[in-house]
ZADO-1210 file (C-alpha; in nm, 4 decimals, padded with zeros to 6 digits):
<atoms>
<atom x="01.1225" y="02.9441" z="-00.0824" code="UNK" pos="1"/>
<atom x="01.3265" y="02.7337" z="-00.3593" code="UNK" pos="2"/>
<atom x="01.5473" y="02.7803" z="-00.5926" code="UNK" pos="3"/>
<atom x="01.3360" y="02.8168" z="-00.8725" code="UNK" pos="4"/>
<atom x="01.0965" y="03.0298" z="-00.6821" code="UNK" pos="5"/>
<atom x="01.4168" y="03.2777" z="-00.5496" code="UNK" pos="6"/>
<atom x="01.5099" y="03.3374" z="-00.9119" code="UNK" pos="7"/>
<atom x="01.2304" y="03.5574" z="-01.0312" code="UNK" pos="8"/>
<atom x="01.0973" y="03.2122" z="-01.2123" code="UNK" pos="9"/>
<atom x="00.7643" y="03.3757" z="-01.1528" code="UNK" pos="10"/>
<atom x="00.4916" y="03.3460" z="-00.8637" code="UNK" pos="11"/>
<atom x="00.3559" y="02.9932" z="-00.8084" code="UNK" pos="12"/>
<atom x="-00.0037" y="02.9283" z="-00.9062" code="UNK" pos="13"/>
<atom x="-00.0570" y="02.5864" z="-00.7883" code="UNK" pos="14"/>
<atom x="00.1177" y="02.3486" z="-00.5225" code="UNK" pos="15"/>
<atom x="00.0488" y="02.0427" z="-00.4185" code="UNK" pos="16"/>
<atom x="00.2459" y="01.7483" z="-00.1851" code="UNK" pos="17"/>
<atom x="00.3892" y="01.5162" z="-00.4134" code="UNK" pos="18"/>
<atom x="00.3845" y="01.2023" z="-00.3851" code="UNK" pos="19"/>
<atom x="00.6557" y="01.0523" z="-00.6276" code="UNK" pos="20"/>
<atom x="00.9107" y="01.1978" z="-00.3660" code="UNK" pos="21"/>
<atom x="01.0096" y="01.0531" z="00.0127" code="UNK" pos="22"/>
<atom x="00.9795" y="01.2080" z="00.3067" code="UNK" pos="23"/>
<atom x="01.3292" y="01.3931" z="00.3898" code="UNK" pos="24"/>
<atom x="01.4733" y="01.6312" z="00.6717" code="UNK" pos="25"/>
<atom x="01.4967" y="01.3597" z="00.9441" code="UNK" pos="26"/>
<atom x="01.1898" y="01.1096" z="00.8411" code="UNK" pos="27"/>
<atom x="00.9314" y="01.0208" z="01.0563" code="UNK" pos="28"/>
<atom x="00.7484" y="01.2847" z="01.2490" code="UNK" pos="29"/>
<atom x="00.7862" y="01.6734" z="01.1658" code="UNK" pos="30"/>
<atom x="00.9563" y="01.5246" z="00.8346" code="UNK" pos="31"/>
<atom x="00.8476" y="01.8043" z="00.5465" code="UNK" pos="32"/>
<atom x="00.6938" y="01.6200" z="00.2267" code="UNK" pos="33"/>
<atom x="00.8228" y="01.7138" z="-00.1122" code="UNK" pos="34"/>
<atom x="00.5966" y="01.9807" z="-00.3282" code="UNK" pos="35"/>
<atom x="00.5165" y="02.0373" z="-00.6660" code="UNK" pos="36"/>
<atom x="00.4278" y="02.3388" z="-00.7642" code="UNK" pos="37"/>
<atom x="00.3699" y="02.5419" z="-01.1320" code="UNK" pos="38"/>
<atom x="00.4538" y="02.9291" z="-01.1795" code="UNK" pos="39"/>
<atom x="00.3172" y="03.1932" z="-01.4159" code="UNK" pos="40"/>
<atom x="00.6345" y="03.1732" z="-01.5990" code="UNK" pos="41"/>
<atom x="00.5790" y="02.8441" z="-01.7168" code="UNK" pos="42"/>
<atom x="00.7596" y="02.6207" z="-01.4917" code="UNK" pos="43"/>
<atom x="00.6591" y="02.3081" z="-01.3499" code="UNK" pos="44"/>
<atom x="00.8830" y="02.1641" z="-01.0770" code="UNK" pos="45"/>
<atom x="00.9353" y="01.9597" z="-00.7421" code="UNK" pos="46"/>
<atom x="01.0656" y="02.1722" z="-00.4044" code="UNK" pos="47"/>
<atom x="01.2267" y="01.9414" z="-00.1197" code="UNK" pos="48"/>
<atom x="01.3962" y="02.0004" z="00.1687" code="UNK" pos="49"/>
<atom x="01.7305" y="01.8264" z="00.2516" code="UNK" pos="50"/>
<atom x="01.9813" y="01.8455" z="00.6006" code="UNK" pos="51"/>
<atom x="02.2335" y="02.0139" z="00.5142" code="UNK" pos="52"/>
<atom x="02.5999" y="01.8548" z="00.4618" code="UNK" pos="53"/>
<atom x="02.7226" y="01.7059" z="00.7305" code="UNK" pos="54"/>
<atom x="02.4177" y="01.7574" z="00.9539" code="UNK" pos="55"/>
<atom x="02.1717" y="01.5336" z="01.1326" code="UNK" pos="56"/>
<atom x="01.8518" y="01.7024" z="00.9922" code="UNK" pos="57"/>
<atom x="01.8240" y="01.8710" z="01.3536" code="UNK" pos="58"/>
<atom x="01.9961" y="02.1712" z="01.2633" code="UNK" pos="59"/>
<atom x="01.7296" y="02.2928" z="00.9582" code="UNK" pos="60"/>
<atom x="01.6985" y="02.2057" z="00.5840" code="UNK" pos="61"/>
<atom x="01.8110" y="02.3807" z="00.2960" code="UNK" pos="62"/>
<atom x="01.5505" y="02.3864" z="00.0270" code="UNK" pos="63"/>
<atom x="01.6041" y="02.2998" z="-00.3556" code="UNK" pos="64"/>
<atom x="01.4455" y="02.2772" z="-00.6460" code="UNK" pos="65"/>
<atom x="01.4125" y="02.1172" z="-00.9794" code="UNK" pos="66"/>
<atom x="01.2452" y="02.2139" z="-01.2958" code="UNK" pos="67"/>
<atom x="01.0781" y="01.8835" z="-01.4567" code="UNK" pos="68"/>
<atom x="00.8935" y="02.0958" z="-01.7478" code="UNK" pos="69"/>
<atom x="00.9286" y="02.5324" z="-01.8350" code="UNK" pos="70"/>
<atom x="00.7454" y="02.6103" z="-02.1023" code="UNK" pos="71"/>
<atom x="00.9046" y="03.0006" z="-02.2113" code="UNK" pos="72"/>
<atom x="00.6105" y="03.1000" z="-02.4500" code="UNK" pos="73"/>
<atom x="00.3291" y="03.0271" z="-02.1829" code="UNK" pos="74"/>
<atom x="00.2897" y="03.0277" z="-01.8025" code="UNK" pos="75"/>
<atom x="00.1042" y="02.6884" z="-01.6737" code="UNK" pos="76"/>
<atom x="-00.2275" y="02.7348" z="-01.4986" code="UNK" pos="77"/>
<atom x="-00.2830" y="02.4230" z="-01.3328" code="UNK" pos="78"/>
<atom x="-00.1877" y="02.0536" z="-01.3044" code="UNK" pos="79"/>
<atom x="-00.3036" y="01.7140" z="-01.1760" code="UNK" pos="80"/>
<atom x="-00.0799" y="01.4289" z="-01.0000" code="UNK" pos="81"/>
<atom x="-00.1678" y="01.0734" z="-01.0037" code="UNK" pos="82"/>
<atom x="-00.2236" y="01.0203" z="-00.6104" code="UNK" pos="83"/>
<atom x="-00.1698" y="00.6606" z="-00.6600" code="UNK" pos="84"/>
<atom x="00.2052" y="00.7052" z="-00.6934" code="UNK" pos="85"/>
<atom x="00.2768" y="01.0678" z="-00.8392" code="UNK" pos="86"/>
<atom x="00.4149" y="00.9346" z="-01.1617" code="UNK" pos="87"/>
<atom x="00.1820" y="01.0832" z="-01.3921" code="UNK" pos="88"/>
<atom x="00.1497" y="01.4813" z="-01.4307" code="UNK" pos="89"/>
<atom x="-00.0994" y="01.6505" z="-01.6376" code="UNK" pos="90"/>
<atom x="-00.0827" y="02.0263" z="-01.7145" code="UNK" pos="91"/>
<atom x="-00.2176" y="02.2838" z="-01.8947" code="UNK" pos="92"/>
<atom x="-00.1165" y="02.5767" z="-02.0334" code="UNK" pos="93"/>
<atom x="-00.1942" y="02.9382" z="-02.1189" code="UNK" pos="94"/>
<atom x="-00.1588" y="02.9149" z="-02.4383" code="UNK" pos="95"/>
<atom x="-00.4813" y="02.5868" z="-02.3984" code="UNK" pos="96"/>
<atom x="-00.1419" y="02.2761" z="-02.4250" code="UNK" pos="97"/>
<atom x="-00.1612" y="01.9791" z="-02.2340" code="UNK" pos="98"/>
<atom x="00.1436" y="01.8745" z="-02.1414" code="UNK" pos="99"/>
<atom x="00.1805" y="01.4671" z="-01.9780" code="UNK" pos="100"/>
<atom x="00.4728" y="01.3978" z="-01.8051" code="UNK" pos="101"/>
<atom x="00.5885" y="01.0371" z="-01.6960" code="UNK" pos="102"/>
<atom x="00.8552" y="01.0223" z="-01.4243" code="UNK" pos="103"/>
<atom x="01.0592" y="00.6660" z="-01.4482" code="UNK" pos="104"/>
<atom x="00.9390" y="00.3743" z="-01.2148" code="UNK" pos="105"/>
<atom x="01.0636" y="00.4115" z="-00.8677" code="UNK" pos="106"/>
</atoms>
């Protein structure tokens, strides 16, 4: 699991591939795509896998993550990514929010 995930950041409600990010751990076939993924604690963040330092990618891939929203008062419930290009995020919140996030222009 990631990082965010591994530090009681809550269980994840929703995940889904994401498609801002590149492929990673090695490219091309067997490569793992990038996730994004909400919790019940109100975080909202991206989970890739990397080779480790040093390695080739053939030796496994250590998992990180990265929080791109955390809302403390309210755990989001679900979320929608622009499948054009994954720049756009939509979520919403317990607490009935919409939250919009923009990543920058690849």
């Amino acid at each position: 699991m990631c990082l965010l995930a591994c530090k009681g950041d809550g269980a994840w409600r929703q995940v889904h591939f994401d498609p801002y990010a590149e492929s990673f751990a090695g490219g091309g076939d067997g490569a793992q795509p990038a996730l994004l993924f909400c919790t019940d604690a109100g975080a909202l963040g991206t989970c890739s896998a990397a080779a480790p330092p040093g390695g080739d990618g053939g030796g496994g891939a250590e998992l990180s993550a990265r929080a791109l929203y955390q809302e403390a008062a309210s755990g989001i419930t679900s979320f929608a990514v622009e499948a054009a290009g994954g720049q756009d995020i939509f979520a919403g919140t317990e607490q009935e929010c919409l939250v919009y996030i923009r990543r920058p222009a690849g």
